[in-house]
ZAVEX-817683 format. One line per 3 residues: number of its first residue (from 1); for each residue x, y, z of N, C-alpha, C. Coordinates in nm, 3 decimals. Atoms other than C-alpha are relative to their C-alpha. Layout:
N
NUM) X Y Z X Y Z X Y Z; ... $
***
This chain:
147
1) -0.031 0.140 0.022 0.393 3.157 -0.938 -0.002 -0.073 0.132; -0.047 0.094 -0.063 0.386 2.874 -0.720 0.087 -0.067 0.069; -0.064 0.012 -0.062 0.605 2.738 -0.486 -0.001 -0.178 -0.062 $
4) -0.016 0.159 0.069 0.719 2.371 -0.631 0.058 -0.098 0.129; 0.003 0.114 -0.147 0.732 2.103 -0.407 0.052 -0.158 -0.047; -0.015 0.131 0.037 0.841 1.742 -0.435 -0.138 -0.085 -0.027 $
7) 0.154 0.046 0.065 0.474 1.602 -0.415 -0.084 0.087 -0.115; 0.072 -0.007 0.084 0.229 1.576 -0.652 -0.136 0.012 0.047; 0.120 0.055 -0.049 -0.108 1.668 -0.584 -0.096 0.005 -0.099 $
10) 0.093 0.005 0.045 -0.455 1.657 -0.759 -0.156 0.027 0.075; 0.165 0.014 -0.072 -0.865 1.673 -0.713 -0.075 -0.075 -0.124; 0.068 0.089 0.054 -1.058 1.425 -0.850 -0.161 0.100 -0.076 $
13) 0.150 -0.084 -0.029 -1.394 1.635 -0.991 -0.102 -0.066 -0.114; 0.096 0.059 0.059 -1.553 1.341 -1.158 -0.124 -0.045 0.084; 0.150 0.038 -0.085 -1.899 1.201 -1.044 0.044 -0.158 0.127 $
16) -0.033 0.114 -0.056 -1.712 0.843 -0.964 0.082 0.038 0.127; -0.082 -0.094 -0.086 -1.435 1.020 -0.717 -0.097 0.115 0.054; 0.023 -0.145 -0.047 -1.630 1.339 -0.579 0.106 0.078 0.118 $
19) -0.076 -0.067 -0.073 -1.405 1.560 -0.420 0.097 -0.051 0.107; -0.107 0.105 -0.112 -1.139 1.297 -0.286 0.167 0.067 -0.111; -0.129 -0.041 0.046 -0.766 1.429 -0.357 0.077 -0.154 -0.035 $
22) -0.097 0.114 0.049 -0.517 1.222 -0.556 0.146 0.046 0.008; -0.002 0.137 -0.015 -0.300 1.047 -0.528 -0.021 -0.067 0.089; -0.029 0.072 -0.157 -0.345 0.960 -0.146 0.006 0.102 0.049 $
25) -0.017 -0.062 -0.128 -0.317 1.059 0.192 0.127 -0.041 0.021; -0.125 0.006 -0.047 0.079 1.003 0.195 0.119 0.080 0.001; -0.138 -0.108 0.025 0.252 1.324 0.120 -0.023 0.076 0.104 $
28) -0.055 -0.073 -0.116 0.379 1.582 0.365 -0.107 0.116 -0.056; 0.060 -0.106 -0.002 0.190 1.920 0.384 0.092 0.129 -0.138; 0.016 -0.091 0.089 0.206 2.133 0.088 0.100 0.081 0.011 $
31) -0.084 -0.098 0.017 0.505 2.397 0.031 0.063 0.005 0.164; -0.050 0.017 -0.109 0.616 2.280 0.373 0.145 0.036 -0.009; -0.154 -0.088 -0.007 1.016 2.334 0.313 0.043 0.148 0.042 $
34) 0.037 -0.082 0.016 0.928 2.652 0.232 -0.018 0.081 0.169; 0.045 -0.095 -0.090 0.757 2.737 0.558 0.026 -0.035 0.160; 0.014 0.004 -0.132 0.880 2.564 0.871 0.074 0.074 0.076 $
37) -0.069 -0.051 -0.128 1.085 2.845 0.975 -0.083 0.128 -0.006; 0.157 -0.119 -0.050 0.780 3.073 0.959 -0.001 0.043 0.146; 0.039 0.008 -0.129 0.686 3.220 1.270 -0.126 -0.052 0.011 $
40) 0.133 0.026 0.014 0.334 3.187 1.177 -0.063 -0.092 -0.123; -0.012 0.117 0.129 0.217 2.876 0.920 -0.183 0.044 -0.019; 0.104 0.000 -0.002 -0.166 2.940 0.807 -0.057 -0.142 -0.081 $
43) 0.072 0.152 0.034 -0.346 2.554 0.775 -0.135 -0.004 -0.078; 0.153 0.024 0.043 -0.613 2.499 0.543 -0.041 -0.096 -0.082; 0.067 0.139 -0.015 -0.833 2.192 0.425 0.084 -0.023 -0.140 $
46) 0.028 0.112 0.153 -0.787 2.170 0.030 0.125 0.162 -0.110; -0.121 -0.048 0.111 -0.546 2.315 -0.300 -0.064 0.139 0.011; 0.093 -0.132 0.023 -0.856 2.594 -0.383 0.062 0.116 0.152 $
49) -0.042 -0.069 -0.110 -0.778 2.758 -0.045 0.123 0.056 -0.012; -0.102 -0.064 0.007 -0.456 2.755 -0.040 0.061 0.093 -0.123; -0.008 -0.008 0.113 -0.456 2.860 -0.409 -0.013 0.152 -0.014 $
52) 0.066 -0.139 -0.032 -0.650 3.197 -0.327 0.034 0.050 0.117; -0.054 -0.074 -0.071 -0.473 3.294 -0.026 0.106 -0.001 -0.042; -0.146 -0.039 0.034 -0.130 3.237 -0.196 -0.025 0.151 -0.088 $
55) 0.032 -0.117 0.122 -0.301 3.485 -0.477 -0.011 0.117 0.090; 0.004 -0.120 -0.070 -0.400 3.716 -0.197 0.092 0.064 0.062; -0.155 -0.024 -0.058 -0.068 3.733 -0.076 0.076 -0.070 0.154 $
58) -0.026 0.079 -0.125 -0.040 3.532 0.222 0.115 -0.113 -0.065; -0.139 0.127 0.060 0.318 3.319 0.134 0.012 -0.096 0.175; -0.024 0.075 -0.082 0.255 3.144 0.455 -0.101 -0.082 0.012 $
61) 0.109 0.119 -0.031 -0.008 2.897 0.424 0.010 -0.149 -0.089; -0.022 0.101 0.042 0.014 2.540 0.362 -0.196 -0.083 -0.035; 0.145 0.072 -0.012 -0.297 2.252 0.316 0.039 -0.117 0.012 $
64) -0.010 0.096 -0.031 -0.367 1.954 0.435 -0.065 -0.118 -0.076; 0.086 0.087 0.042 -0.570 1.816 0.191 -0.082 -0.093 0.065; 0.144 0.007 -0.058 -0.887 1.748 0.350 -0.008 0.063 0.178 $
67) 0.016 -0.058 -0.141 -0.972 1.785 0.723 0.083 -0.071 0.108; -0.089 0.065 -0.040 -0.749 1.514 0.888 0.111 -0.021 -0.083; -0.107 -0.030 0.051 -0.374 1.539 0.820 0.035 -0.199 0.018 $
70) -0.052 0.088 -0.024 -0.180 1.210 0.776 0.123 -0.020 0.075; -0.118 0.032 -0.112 0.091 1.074 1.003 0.123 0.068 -0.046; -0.146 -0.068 0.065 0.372 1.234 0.765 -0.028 0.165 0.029 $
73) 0.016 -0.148 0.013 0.159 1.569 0.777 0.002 0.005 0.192; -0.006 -0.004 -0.140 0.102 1.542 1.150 0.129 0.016 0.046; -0.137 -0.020 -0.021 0.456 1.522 1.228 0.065 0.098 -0.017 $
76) -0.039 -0.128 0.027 0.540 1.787 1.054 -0.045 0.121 0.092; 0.063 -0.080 -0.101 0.324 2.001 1.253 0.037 -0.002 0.118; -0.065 -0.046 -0.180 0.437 1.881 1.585 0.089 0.000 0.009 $
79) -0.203 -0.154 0.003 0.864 2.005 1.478 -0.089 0.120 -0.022; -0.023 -0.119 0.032 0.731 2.315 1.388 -0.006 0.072 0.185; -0.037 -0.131 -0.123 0.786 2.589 1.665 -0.070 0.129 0.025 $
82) 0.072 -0.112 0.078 0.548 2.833 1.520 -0.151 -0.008 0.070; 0.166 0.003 -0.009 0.192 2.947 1.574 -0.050 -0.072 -0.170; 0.073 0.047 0.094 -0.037 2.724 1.330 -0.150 0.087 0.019 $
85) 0.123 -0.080 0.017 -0.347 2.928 1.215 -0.076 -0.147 -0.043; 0.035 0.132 0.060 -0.585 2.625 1.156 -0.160 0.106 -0.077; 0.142 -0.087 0.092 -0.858 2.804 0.862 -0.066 -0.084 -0.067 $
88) 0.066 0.121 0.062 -1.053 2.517 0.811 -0.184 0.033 -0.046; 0.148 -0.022 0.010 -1.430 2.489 0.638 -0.109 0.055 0.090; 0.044 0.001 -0.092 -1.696 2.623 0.845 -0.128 -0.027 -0.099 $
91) 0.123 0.126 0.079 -1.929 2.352 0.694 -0.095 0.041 0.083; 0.098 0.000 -0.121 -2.293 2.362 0.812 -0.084 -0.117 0.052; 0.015 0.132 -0.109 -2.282 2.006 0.946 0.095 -0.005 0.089 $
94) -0.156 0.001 -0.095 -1.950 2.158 1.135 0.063 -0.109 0.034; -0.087 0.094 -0.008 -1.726 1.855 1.003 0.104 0.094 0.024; -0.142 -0.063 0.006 -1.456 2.153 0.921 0.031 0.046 0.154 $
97) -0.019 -0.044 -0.091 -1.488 2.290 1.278 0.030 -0.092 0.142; 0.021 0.117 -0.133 -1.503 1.970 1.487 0.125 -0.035 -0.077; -0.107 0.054 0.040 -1.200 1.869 1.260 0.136 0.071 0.052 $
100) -0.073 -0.070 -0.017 -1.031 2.171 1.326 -0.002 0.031 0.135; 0.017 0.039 -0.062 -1.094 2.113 1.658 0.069 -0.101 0.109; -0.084 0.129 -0.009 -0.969 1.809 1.686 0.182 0.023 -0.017 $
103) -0.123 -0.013 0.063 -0.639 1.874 1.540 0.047 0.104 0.082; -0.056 -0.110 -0.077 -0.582 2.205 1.752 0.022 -0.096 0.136; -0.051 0.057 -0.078 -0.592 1.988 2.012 0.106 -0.114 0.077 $
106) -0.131 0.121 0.013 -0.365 1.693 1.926 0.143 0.091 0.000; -0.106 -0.064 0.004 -0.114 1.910 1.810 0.042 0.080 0.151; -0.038 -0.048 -0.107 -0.134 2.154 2.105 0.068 -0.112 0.131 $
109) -0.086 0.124 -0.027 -0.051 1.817 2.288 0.105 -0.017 -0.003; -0.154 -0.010 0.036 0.277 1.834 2.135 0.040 0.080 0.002; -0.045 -0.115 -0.005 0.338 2.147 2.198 0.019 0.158 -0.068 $
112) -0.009 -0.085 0.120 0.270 2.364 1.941 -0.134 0.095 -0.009; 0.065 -0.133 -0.029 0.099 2.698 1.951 -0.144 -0.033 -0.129; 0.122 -0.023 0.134 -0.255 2.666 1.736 -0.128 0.102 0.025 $
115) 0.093 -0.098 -0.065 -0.507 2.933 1.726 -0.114 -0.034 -0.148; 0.088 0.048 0.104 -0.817 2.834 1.512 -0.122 0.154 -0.007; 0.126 -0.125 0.038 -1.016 3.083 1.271 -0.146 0.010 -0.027 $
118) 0.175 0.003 0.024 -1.372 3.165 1.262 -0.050 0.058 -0.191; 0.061 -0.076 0.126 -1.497 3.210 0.900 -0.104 0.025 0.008; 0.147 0.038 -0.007 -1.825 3.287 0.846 -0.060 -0.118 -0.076 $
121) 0.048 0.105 0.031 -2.089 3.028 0.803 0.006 -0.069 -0.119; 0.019 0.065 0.189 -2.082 2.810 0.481 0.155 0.040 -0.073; -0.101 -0.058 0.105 -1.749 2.960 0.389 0.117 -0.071 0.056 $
124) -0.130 0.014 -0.045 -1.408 2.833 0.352 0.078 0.054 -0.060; -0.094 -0.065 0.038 -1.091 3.017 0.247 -0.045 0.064 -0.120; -0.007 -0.021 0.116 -1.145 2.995 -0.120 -0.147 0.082 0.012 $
127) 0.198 -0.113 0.005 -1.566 3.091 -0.097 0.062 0.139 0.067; -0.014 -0.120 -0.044 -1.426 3.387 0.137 0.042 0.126 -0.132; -0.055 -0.174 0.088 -1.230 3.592 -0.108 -0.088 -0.027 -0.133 $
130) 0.146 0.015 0.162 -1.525 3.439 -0.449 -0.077 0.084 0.112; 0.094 -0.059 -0.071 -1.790 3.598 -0.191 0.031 0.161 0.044; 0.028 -0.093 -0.003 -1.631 3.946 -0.183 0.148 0.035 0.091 $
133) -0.088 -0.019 -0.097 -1.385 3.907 0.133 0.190 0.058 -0.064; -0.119 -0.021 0.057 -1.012 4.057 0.090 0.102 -0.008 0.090; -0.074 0.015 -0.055 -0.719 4.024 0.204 0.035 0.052 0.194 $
136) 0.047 -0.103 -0.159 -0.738 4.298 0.513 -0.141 -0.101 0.067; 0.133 0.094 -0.105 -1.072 4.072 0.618 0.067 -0.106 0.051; -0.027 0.087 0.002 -0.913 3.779 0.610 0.155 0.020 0.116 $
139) -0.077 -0.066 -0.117 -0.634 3.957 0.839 -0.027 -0.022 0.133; 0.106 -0.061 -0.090 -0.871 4.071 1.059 -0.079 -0.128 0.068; 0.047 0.160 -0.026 -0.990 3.668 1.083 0.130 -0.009 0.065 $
142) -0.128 0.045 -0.053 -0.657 3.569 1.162 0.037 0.061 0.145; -0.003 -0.056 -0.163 -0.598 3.844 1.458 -0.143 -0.034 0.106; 0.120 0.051 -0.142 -0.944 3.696 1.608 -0.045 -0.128 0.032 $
145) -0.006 0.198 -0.019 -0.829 3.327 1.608 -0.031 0.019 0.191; -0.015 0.048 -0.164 -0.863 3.163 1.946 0.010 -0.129 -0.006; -0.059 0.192 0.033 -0.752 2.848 2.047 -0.153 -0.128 0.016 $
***
């Protein structure tokens, strides 16, 4: 089961909307209560992700719904105290990697430990474990973050 949260989220997967989350960009990061006394928080773009690493067993990963966090999610990130794993898309116009990117570096700014993961090409969280990957891989990603 799920971890219940005060927000509400959604995914739009009509033709008019394509892949824009509802309701907004104004809620806090995903099962956040939950995880800011983590040592380690694992960040990733969208619900699917986080959806299939909660299944894989990882109880420490949140999402940001999409690739830039909003000012409520940002915040959050720079109290935490923790290493942030940032496991963002590795799109092959590398928006997810220039995003994730970006964000390792703001945050680190504020002080906060981020070590960003390499997926392979075309894949993000959710494609990893549909494409075969398991939990131990996805480990094995995580111990070969770098900032």
């Amino acid at each position: 089961m799920f971890p219940l949260e005060s927000n509400l989220y959604g995914r739009s997967i009509g033709k008019a909307t394509p892949h824009r989350f509802l309701p907004g960009g104004k809620g806090g990061l995903y099962h956040w209560r939950a995880l800011w006394q983590c040592p380690q928080i694992i960040l990733v773009e969208g619900l699917f992700d986080f959806a299939t690493l909660w299944q894989a067993g990882f109880r420490n990963v949140t999402c940001v719904l999409g690739s830039r966090p909003n000012l409520r999610q940002f915040q959050q990130l720079c109290g935490y105290r923790g290493t942030v794993y940032l496991a963002f898309d590795a799109d092959p116009n590398q928006s997810g990697q220039q995003a994730s990117a970006e964000l390792s570096q703001r945050v680190r700014a504020q002080g906060v430990n981020t070590l960003r993961v390499e997926l392979p090409a075309g894949l993000d969280p959710n494609s990893f474990f549909v494409q075969g990957g398991d939990a131990r891989q996805f480990r094995q990603l995580l111990e070969a973050a770098r900032l």
